[in-house]
Residue, then its C-alpha position, 0 to 999 in steps of 0.5 A: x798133229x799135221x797141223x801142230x808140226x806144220x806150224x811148228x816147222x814154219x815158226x821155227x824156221x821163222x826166228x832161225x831166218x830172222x836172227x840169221x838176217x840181224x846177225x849178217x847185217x851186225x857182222x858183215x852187211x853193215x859194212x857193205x852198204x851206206x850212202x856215199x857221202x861228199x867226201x866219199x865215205x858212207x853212212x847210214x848202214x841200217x837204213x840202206x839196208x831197210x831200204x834195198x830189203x823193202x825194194x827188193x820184197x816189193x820187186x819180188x812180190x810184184x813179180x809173184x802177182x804178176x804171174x799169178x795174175x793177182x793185180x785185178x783180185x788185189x785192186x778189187x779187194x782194196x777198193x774195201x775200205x777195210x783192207x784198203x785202211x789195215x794196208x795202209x797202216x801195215x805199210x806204214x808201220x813196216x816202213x818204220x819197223x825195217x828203218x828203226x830195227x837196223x839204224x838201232x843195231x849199227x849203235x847197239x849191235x844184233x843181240x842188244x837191240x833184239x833184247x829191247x826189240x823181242x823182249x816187248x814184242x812177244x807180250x805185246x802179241x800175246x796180249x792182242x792175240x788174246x784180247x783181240x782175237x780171243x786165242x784159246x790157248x792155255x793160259x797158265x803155259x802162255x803165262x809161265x813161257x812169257x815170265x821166262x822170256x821175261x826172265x831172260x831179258x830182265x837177266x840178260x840186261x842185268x848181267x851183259x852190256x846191254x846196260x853200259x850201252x844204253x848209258x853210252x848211247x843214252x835213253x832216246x835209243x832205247x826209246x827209238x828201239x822201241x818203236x819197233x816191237x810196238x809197231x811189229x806187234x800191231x803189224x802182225x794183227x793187220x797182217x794176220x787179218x789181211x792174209x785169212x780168206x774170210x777177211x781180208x782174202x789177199x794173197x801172201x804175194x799181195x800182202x807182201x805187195x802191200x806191206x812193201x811197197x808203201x814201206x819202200x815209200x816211207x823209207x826213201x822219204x826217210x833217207x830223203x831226209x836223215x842222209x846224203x847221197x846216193x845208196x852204195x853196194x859193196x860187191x853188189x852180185x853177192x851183196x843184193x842176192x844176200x839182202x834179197x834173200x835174208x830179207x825176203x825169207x822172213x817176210x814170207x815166212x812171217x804170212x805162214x806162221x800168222x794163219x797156222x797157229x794162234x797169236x799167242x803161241x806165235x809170241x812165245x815162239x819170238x822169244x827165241x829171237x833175242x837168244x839167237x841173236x845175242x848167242x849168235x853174236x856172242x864173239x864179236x862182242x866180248x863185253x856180252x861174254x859171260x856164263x850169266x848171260x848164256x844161262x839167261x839166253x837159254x832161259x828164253x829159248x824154254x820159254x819156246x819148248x814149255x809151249x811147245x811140249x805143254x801148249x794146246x791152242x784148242x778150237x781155231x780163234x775166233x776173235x772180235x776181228x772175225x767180221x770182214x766187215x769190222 
């Protein structure tokens, strides 16, 4: 019972920090960070933000090992071509994940976005928490939570704008935007493995060294290449300590809900990220206004109380990835 609250806690924690980081970036922080341009204007709002999120972990993480004393114990479990290779590739995808998640909201907004975003997300997850680490949770309540998120998103596309955006941003957005959950969903499988001691044994310090760091790397390339210009903070005392933190919290959040619950029930619970992040913005953005749209979006949210009340994960998962050597 301690355990079940205590995952609980942390994943409900988990999507409260992670809609609230989309939601402050959608309706404040967006217009606080930029490239300067020429003329002195700026531009490429998201991808600052990726950027000073993904520097601002890794400084903070370094920081961590540092007291801990971990940089010895990280550079002798990287010399594992295992852990070296999954680092690697988690690295990389967070790089991809933090720079298509705000480029895509400064076009489609916080609650639009996370619809395409946590709506392939959760079955993704599911699926590799099943086929790869062999969840035992039970099967009918995974199935019955995910048709419900399923439901809500296929409702919230059909009654709010997310339609009517995609027909005015066109398709490639949607098809950049879903880069995102493709990447999260592989990511949250290295990162699970890298966290647990009988695998990879690092640190949630080092893991967050080693997903940030490299993920700093591909967004400077990527802004090397998309925008000019250096990076400007509006009011930079608050602004920094807010990306800091919003930024910070879920990436830390995220190492202790992979290892105290099975994969599968941890999808479930990111349906309720796209509820939270389209109620959440629901004032700002009128056209997303309606009772449908409410109804759907707390369609999803049961879909987090059925596995809640009725789920049962059984036996800690065991899965194929269980071999350090693998």
């Amino acid at each position: 019972m301690t355990r079940h609250i205590s995952a609980t806690s942390v994943m409900a924690v988990f999507v409260l920090a992670l809609a609230g980081r989309d939601i402050l970036f959608d309706l404040w922080l967006r217009k606080s960070v930029g490239f300067i341009q020429p003329n002195g204007s700026t531009s490429h709002a998201g991808l600052a933000f990726a950027t000073l999120t993904c520097a601002l972990v890794s400084v903070a993480a370094a920081a961590v090992v540092t007291t801990q004393r971990g940089w010895a114990t990280l550079a002798q479990r990287l010399r594992s071509r295992a852990v070296l290779t999954r680092s690697a590739t988690m690295g990389a995808l967070a790089g991809v994940i933090y720079g298509v998640t705000f480029t895509v909201i400064e076009s489609l907004g916080a609650g639009l976005f996370n619809l395409i975003d946590w709506g392939f997300a959760p079955v993704l997850t599911a699926a590799i928490g099943i086929v790869l680490w062999k969840d035992r949770f039970r099967s009918g309540v995974l199935f019955a939570a995910l048709l419900l998120g399923v439901t809500g998103i296929v409702g919230l596309y059909q009654y709010g704008a997310l339609g009517k955006a995609i027909d005015q941003s066109g398709w490639g957005i949607v098809g950049i935007a879903i880069l995102s959950p493709i990447c999260t969903a592989v990511s949250f499988s290295l990162q699970r493995w890298l966290l647990l001691e009988e695998r990879g044994g690092l640190t949630r310090a080092q893991v967050l060294v080693v997903r940030f760091v490299p993920a700093t790397a591909v967004l400077i390339a990527l802004s090397a290449a998309m925008a000019e210009g250096r990076i400007a903070v509006a009011d930079p005392f608050v602004t920094i300590p807010v990306i800091g933190v919003a930024g910070g919290l879920p990436a830390l959040l995220v190492c202790h809900a992979l290892v105290r619950g099975a994969l599968s029930r941890f999808a479930a619970w990111q349906f309720a990220i796209p509820s939270l992040a389209f109620l959440g913005t629901l004032h700002h953005y009128d056209e997303n206004r309606s009772p449908a749209t409410i109804l759907f979006a707390f369609v999803m949210l049961s879909a987090v109380l059925l596995v809640e009340l009725l789920g049962d994960e059984g036996p800690e998962s065991s899965g194929v990835l269980a071999s350090p050597d693998t």
